[in-house]
ChimeraX commands (.cxc) that place a marker at each C-alpha (Angstrom):
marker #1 position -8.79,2.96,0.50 radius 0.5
marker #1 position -5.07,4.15,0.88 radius 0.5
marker #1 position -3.40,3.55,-2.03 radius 0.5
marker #1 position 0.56,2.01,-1.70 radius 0.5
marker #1 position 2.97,1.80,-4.64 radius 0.5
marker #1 position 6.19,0.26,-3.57 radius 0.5
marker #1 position 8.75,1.75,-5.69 radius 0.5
marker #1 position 12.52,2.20,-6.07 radius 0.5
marker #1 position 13.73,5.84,-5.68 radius 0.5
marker #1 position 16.25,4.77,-7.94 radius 0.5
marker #1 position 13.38,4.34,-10.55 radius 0.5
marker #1 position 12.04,7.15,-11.26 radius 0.5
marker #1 position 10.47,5.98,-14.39 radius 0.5
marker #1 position 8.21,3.65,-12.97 radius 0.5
marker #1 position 7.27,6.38,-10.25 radius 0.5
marker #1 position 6.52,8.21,-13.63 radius 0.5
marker #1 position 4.69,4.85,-15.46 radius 0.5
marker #1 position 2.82,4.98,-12.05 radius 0.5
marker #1 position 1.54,8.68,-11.82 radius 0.5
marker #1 position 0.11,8.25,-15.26 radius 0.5
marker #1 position -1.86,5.57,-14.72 radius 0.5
marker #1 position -3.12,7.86,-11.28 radius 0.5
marker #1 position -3.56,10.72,-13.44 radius 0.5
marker #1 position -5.89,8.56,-16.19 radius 0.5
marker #1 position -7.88,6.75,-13.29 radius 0.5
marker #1 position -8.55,9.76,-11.23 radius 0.5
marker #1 position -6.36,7.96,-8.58 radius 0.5
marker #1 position -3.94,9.41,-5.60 radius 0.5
marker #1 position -0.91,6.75,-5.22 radius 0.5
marker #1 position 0.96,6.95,-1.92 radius 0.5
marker #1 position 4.55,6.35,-2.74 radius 0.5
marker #1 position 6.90,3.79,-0.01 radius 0.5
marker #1 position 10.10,3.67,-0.47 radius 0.5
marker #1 position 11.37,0.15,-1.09 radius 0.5
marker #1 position 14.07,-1.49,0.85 radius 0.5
marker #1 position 16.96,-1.99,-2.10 radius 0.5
marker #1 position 19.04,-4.68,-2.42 radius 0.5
marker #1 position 22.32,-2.29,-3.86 radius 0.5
marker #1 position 22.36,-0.11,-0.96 radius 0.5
marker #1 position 21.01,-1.54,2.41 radius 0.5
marker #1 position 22.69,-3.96,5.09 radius 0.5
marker #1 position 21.79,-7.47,3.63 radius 0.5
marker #1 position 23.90,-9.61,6.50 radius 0.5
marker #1 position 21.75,-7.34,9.42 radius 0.5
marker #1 position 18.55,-8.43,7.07 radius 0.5
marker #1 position 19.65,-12.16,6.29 radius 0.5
marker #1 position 19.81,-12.89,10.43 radius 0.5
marker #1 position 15.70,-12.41,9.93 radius 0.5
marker #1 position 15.91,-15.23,7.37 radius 0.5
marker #1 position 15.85,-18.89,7.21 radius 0.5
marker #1 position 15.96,-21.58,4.48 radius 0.5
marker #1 position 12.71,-22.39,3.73 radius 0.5
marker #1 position 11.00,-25.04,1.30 radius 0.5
marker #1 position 11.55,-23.47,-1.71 radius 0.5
marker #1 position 15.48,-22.55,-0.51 radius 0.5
marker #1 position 17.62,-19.31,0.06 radius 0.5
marker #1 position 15.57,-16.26,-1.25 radius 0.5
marker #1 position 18.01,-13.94,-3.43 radius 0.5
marker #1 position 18.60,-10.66,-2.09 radius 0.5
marker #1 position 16.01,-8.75,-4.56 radius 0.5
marker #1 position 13.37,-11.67,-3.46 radius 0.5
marker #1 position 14.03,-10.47,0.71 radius 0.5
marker #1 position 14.28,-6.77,-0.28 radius 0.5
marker #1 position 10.77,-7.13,-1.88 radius 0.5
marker #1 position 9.35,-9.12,1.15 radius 0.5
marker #1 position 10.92,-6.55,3.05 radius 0.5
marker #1 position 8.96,-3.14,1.17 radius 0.5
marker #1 position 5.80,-5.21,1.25 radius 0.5
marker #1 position 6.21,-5.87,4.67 radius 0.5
marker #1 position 6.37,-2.01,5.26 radius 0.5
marker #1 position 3.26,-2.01,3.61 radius 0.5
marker #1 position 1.52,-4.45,5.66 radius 0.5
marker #1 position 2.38,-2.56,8.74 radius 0.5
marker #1 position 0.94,1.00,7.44 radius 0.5
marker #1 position -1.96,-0.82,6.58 radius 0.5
marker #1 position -2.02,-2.68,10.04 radius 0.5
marker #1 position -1.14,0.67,12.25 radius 0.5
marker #1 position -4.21,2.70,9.71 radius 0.5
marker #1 position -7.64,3.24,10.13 radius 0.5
marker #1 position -9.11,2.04,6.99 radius 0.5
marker #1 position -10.70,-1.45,6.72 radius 0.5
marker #1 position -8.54,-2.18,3.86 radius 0.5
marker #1 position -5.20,-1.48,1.91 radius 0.5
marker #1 position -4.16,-1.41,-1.61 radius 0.5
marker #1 position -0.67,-2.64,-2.21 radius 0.5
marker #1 position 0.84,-1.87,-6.03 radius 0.5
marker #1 position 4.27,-2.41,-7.04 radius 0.5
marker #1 position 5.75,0.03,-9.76 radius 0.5
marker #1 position 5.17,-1.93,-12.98 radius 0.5
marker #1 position 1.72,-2.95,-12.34 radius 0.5
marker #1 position -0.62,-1.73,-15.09 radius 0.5
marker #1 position -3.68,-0.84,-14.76 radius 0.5
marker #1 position -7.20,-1.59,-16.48 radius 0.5
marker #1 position -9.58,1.52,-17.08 radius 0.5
marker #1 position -11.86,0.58,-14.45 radius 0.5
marker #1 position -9.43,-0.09,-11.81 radius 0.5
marker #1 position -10.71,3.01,-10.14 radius 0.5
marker #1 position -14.08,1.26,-8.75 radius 0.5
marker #1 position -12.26,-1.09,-7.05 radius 0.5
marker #1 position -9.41,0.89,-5.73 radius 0.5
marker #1 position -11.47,3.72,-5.18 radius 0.5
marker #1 position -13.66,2.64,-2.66 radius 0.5
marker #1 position -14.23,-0.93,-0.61 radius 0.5
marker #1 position -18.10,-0.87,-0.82 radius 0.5
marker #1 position -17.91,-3.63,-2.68 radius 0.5
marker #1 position -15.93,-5.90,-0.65 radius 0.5
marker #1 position -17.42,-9.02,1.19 radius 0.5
marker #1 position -17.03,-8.46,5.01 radius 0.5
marker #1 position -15.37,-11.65,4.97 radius 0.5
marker #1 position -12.93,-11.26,2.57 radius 0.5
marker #1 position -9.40,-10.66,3.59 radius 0.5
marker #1 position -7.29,-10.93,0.82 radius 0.5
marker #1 position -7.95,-10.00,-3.25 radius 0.5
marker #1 position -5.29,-10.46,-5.80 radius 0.5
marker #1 position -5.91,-8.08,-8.65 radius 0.5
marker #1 position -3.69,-9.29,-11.38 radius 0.5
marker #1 position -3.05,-11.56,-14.06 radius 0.5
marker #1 position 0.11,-13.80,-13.57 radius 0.5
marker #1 position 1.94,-17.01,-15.36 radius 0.5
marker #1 position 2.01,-18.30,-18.87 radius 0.5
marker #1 position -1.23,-18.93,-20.75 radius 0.5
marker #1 position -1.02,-22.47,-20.32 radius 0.5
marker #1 position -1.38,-21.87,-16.19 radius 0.5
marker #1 position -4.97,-22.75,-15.13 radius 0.5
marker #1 position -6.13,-21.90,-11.08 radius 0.5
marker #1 position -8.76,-23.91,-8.99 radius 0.5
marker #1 position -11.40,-21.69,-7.89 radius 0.5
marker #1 position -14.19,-22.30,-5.55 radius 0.5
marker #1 position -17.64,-22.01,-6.50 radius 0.5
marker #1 position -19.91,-20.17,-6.36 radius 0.5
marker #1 position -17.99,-16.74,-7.14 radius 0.5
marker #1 position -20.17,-13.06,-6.90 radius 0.5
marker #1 position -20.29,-10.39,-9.34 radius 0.5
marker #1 position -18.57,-7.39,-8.27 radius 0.5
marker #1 position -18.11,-4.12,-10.03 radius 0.5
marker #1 position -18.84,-5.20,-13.25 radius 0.5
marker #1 position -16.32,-8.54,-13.07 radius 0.5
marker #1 position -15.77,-11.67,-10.60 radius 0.5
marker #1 position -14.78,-12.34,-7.49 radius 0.5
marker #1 position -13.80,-16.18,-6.69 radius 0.5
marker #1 position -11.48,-17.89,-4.30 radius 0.5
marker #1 position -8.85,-19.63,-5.47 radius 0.5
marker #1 position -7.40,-23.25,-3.75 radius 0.5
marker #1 position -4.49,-23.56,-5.48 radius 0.5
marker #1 position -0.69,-22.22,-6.31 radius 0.5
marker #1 position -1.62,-18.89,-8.58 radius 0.5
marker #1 position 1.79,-16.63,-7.65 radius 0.5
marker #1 position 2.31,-13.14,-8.05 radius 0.5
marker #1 position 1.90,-10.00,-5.70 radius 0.5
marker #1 position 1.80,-6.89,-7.96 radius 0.5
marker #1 position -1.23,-5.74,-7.09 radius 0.5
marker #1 position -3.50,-6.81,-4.13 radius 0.5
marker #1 position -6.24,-5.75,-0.92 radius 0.5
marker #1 position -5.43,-6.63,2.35 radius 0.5
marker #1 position -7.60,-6.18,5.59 radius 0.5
marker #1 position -6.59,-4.56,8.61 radius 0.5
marker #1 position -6.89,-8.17,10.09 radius 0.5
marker #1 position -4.92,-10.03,7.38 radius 0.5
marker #1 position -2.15,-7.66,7.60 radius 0.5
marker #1 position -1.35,-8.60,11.42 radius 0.5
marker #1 position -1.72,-11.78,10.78 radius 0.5
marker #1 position 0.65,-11.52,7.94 radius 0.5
marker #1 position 3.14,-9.62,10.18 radius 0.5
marker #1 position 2.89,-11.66,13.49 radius 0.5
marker #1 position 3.82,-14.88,10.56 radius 0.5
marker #1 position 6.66,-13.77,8.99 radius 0.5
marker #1 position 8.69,-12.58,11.92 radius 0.5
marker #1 position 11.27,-14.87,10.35 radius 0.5
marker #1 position 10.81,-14.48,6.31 radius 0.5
marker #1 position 12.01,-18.18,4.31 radius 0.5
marker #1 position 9.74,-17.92,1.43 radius 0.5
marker #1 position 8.92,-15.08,-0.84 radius 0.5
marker #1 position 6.05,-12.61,-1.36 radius 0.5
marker #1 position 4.17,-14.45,-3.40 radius 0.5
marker #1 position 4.64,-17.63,-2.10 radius 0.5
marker #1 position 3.07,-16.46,1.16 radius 0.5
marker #1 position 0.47,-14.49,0.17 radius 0.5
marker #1 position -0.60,-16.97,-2.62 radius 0.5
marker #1 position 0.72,-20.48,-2.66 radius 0.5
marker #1 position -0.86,-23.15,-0.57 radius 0.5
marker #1 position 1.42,-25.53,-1.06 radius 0.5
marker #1 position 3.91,-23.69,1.66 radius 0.5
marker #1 position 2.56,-20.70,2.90 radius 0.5
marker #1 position 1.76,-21.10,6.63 radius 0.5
marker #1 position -0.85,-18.48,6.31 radius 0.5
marker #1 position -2.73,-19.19,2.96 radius 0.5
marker #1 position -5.46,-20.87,4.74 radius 0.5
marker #1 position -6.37,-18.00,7.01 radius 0.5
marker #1 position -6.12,-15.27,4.12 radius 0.5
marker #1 position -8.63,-17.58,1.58 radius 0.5
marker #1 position -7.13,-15.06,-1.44 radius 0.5
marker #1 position -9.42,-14.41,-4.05 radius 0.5
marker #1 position -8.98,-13.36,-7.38 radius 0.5
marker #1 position -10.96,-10.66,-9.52 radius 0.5
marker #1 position -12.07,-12.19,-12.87 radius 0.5
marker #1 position -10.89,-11.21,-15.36 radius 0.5
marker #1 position -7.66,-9.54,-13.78 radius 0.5
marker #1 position -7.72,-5.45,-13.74 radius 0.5
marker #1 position -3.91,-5.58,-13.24 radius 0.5
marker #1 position -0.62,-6.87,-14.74 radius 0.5
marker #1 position 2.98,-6.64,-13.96 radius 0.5
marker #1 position 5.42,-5.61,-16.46 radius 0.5
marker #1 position 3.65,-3.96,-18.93 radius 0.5
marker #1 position 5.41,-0.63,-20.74 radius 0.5
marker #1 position 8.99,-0.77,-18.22 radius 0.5
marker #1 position 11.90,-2.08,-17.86 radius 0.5
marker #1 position 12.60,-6.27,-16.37 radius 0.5
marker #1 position 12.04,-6.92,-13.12 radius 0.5
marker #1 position 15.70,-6.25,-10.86 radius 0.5
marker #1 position 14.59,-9.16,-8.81 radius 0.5
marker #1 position 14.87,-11.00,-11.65 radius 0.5
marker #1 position 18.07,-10.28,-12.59 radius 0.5
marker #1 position 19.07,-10.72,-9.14 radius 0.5
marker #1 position 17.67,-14.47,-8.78 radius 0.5
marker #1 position 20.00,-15.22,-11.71 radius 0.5
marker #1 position 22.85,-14.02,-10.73 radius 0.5
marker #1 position 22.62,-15.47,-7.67 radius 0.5
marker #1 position 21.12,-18.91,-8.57 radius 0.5
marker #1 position 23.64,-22.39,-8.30 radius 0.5
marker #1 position 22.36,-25.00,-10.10 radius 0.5
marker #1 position 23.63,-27.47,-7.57 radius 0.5
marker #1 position 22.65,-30.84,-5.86 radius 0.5
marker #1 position 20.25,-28.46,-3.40 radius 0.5
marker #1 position 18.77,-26.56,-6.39 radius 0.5
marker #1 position 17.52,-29.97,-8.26 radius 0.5
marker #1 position 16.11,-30.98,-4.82 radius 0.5
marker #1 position 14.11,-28.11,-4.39 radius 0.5
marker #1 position 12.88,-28.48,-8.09 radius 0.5
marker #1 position 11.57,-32.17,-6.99 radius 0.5
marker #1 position 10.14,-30.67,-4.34 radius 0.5
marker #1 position 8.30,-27.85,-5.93 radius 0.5
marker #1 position 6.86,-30.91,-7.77 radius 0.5
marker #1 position 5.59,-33.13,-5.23 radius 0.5
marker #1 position 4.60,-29.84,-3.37 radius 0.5
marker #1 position 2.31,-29.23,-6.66 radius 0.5
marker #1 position 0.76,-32.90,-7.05 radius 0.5
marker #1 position -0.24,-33.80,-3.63 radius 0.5
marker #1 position -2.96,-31.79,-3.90 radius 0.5
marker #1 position -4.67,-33.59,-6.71 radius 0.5
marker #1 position -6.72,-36.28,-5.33 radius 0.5
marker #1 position -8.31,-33.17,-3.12 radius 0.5
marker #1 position -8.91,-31.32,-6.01 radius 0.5
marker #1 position -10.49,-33.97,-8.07 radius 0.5
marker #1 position -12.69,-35.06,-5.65 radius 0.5
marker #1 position -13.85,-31.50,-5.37 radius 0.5
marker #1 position -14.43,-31.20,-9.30 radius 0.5
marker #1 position -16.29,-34.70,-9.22 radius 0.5
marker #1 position -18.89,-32.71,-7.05 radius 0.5
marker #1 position -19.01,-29.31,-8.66 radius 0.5
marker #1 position -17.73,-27.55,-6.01 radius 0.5
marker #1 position -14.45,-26.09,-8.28 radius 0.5
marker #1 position -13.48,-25.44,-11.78 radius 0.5
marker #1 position -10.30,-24.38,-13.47 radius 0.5
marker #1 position -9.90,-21.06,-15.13 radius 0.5
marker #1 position -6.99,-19.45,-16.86 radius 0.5
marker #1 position -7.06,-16.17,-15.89 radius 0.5
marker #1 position -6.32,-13.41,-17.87 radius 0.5
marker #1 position -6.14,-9.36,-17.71 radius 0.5
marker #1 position -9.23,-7.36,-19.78 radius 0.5
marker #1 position -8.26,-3.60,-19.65 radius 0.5
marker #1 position -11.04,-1.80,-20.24 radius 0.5
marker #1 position -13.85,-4.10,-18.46 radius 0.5
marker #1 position -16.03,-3.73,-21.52 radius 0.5
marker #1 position -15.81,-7.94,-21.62 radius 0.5
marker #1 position -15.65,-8.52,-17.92 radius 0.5
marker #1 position -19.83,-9.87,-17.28 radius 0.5
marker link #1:1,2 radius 0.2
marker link #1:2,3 radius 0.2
marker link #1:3,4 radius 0.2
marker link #1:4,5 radius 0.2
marker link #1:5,6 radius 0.2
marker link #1:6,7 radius 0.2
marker link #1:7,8 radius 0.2
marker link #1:8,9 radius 0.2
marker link #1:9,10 radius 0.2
marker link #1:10,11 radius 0.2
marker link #1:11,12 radius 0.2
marker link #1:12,13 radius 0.2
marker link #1:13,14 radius 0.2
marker link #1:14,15 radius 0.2
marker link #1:15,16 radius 0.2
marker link #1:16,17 radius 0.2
marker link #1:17,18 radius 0.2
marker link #1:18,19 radius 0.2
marker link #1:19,20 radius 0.2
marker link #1:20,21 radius 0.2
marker link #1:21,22 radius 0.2
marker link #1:22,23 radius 0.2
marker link #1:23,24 radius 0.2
marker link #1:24,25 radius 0.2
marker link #1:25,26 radius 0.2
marker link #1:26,27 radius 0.2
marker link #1:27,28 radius 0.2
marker link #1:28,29 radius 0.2
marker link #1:29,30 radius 0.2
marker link #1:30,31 radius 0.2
marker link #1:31,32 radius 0.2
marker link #1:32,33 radius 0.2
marker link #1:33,34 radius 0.2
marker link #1:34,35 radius 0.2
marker link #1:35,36 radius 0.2
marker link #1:36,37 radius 0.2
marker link #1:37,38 radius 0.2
marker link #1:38,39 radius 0.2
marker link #1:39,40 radius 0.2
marker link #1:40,41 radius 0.2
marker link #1:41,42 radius 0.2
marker link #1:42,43 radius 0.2
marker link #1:43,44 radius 0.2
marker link #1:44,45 radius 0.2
marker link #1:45,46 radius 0.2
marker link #1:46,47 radius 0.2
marker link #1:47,48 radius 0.2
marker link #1:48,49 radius 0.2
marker link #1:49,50 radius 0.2
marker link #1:50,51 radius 0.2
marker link #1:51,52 radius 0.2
marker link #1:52,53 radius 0.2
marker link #1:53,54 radius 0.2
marker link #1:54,55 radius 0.2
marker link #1:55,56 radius 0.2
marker link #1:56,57 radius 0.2
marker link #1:57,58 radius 0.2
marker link #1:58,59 radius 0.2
marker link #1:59,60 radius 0.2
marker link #1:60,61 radius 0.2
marker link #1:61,62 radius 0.2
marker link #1:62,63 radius 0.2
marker link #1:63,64 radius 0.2
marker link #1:64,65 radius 0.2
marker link #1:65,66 radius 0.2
marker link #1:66,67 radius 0.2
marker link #1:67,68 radius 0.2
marker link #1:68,69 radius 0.2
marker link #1:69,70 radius 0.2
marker link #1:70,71 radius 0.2
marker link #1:71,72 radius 0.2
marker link #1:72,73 radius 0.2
marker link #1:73,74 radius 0.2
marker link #1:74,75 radius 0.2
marker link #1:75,76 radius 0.2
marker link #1:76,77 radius 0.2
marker link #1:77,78 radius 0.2
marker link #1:78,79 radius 0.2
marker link #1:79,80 radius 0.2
marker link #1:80,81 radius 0.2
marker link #1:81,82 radius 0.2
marker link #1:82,83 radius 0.2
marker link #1:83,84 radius 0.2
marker link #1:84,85 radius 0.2
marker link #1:85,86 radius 0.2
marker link #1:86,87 radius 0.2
marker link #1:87,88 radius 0.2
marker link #1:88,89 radius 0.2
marker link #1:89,90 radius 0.2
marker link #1:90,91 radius 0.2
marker link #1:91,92 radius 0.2
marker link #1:92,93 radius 0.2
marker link #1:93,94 radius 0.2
marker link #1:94,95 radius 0.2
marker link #1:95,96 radius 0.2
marker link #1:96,97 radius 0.2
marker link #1:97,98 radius 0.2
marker link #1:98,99 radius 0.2
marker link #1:99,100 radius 0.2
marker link #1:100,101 radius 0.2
marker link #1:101,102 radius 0.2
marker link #1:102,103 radius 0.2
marker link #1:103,104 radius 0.2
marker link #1:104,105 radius 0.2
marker link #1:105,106 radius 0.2
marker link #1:106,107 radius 0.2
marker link #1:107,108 radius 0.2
marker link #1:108,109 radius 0.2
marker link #1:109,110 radius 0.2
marker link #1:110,111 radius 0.2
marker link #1:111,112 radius 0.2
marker link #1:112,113 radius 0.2
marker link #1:113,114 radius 0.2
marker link #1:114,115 radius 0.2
marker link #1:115,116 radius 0.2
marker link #1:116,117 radius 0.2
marker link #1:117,118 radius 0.2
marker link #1:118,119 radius 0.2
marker link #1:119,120 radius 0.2
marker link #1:120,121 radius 0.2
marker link #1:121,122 radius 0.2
marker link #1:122,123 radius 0.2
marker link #1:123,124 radius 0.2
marker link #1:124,125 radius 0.2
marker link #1:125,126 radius 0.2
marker link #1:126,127 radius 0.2
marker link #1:127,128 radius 0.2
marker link #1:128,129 radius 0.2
marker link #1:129,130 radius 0.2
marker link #1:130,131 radius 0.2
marker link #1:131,132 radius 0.2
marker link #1:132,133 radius 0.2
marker link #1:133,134 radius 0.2
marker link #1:134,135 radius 0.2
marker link #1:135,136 radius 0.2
marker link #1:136,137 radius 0.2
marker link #1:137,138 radius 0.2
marker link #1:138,139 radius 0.2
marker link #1:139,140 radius 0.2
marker link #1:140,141 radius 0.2
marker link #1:141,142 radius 0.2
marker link #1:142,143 radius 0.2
marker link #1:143,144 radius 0.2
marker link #1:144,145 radius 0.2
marker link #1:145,146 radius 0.2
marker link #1:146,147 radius 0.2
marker link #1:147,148 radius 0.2
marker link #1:148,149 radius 0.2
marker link #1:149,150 radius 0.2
marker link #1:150,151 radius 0.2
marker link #1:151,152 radius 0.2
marker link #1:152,153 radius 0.2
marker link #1:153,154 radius 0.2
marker link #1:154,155 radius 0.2
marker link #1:155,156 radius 0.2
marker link #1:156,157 radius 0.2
marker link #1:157,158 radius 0.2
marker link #1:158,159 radius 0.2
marker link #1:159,160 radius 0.2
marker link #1:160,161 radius 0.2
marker link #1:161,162 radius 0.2
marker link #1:162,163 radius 0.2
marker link #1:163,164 radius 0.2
marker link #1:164,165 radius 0.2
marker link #1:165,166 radius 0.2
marker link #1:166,167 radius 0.2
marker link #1:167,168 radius 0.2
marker link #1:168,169 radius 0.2
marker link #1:169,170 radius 0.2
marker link #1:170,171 radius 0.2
marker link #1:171,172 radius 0.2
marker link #1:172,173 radius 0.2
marker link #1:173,174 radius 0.2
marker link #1:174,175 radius 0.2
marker link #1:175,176 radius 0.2
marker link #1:176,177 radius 0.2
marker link #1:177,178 radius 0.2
marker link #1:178,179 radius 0.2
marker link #1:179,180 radius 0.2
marker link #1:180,181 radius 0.2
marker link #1:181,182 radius 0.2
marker link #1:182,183 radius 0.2
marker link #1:183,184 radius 0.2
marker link #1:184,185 radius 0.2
marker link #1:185,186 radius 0.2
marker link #1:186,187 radius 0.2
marker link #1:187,188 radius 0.2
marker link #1:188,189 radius 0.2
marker link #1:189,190 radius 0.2
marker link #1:190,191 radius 0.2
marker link #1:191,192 radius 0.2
marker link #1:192,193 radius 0.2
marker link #1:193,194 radius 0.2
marker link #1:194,195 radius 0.2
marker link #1:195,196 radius 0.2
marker link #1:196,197 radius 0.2
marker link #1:197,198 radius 0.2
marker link #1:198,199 radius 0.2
marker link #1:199,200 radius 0.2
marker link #1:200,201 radius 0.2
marker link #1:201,202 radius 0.2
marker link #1:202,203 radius 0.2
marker link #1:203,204 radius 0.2
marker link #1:204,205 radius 0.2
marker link #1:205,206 radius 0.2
marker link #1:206,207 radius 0.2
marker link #1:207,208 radius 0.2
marker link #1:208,209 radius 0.2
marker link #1:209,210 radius 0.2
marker link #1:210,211 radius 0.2
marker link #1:211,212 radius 0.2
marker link #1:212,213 radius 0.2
marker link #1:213,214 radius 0.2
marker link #1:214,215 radius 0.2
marker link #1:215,216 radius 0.2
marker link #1:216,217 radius 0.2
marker link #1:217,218 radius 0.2
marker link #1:218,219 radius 0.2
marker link #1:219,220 radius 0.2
marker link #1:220,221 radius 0.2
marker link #1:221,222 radius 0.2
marker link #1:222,223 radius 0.2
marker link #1:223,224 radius 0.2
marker link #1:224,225 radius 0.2
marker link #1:225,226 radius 0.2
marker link #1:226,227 radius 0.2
marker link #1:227,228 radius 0.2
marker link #1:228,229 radius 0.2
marker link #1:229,230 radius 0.2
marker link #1:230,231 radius 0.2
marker link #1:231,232 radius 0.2
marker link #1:232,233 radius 0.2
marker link #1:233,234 radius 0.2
marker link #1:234,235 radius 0.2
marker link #1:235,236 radius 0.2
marker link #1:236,237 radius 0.2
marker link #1:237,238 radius 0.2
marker link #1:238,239 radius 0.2
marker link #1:239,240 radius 0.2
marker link #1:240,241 radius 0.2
marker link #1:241,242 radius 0.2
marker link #1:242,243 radius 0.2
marker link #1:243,244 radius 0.2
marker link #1:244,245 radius 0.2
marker link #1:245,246 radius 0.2
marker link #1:246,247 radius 0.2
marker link #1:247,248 radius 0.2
marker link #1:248,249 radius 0.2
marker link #1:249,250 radius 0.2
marker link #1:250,251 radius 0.2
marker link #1:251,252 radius 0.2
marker link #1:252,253 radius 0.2
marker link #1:253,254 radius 0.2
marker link #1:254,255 radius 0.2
marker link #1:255,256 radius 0.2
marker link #1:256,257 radius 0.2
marker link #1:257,258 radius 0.2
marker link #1:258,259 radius 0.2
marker link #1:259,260 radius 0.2
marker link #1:260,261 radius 0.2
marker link #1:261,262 radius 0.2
marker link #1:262,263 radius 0.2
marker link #1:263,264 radius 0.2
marker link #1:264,265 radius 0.2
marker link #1:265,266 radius 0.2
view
């Protein structure tokens, strides 16, 4: 599989963090150039932009969905079945090679696969059963909001989809790729998540500049408590579903967390 890293040329350390971690896995990273927030047109990219459910993305949160976008299209316009997407603080476990390597051991209809560990450790996801054994670890889709795109597989087929749905962008990344509670998409993806996680963001390098960004650019206003309500309705309306489903066995809840060497994984 072709291997992306989305990375800042401004950051040459993480292009550095990164080409260790290719070195130590055996790995070749392909390096994309991500769209930056400091030195690009942001009013030609804002008229591609509309205020979505979750409100006005910052300018490092439409940069982002911008460079990933990039991504989706290489993988789109390739040959292979499926891409590897990485951003440039994603860190790696020691096995990450046999699934990044090759996609042997991918289920034909599997579209999306989110490698990494995200959210506090009190944040629990629903996941379907039954899950498969892959590699050594898990595989098992998840149903609900489990955020985070450091590190994830796309098909050739999810990637169109992805790019014929975001012609206008009003949520971020994540929130696409991962959240079902207002992605447009999330059903036809049916993301799955690797258990336990082989990746996770922010180990070893400096914060996030999105971060910093969403700060500085955040108004705690009448429309930012709104959206906070609605990020909580969003989040309950799905619970009669989901007990219903864990009455009958068909879904548990797992926190899911990042083993880096995949001794523990079975």
């Amino acid at each position: 599989m072709h291997i992306q890293v989305i990375n800042l040329r401004r950051r040459p350390d993480r292009r550095e963090f990164m080409d260790g971690q290719a070195r130590r896995l055996g790995l070749t990273f392909n390096y994309l150039d991500a769209v930056d927030a400091k030195y690009t047109d942001m009013a030609a990219h804002r008229r591609h932009t509309a205020i979505g459910p979750l409100g006005v993305l910052s300018d490092g949160d439409l940069c982002c969905f911008l460079s990933h976008k990039i991504a989706w299209r290489n993988i789109f316009q390739g040959t292979d079945p499926f891409g590897v997407i990485l951003e440039d603080d994603a860190v790696l476990s020691d096995d990450a090679a046999a699934f990044l390597g090759t996609d042997s051991w991918i289920p034909a209809d599997q579209h999306c696969i989110k490698l990494e560990r995200h959210g506090n450790d009190r944040h629990r996801v629903v996941f379907k059963r039954p899950e498969i054994s892959v590699q050594g670890r898990r595989l098992a889709r998840f149903l609900s909001k489990h955020v985070g795109a450091s590190a994830y597989i796309l098909s050739r087929e999810a990637a169109g989809q992805l790019l014929a749905a975001t012609q206008t962008i009003n949520l971020s990344i994540d929130h696409v790729l991962l959240n079902p509670n207002n992605s447009p998409i999330f059903k036809h993806l049916r993301p799955a998540q690797i258990l336990p996680a082989i990746a996770v963001q922010g180990g070893g390098v400096a914060v996030s500049d999105i971060h910093g960004m969403r700060l500085t650019q955040r108004t705690y206003d009448l429309a930012y408590w709104q959206r906070e309500a609605i990020r909580g309705l969003y989040e309950i309306r799905h619970v009669p579903k989901f007990m219903l489903l864990a009455m009958t066995g068909r879904i548990r809840l797992e926190k899911v967390r990042f083993d880096p060497s995949g001794t523990r994984a079975a």
